[in-house]
N, C-alpha and C positions, 0 to 999 in steps of 0.2 A: 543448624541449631533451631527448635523448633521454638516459635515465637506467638505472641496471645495477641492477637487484633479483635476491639472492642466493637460494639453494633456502629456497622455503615449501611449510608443508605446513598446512594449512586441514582441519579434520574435523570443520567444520561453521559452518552459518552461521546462526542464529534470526530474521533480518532485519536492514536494512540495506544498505548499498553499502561492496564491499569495491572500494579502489583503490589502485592501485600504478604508478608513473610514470605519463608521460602517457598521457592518456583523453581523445580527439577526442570520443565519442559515448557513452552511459551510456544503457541503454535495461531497463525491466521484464521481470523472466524470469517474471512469477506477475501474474493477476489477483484481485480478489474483490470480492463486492457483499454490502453488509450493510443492511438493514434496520431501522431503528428508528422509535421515533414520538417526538413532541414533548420536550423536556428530559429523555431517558432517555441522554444520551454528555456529559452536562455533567461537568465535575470541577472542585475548590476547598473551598473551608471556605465554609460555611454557603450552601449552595444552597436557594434558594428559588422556585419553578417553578411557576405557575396557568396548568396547558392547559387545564383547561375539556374540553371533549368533543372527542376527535382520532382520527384513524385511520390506518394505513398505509398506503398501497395495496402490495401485493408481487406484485403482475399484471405480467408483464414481457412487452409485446408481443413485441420487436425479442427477439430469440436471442442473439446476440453482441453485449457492449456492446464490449468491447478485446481485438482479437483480439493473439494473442502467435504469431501464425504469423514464419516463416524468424527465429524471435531464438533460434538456440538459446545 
């Protein structure tokens, strides 16, 4: 159902999805890749974590994991 949104003014966005009437399609403007090793992104009260011996690999054959071409 098509709907009337009055003047907005946005000066900035820190993350998230900003939506406003209908939205057929919602697609990422930004990628990124992060890196970690074993129970190092856990969160809560009283974590307790035995990796034992671990590694990362951050060798990234492939160049492009998500490309974000024609989404401007």
């Amino acid at each position: 159902m098509p709907s009337i949104v009055g003047p907005i003014k946005i000066n900035s966005v820190g993350g998230g999805v900003i939506n406003f009437g209908d939205s057929f399609y919602l697609a990422p403007k930004s990628t990124s890749k992060t890196n970690t090793g074993s129970g190092s992104l856990n969160t809560g009260d009283f974590i307790n974590t035995n990796t034992g011996v671990n590694a990362t690999r951050t060798l990234d054959p492939d160049v492009n994991d998500q490309n974000v071409t024609a989404n401007a």
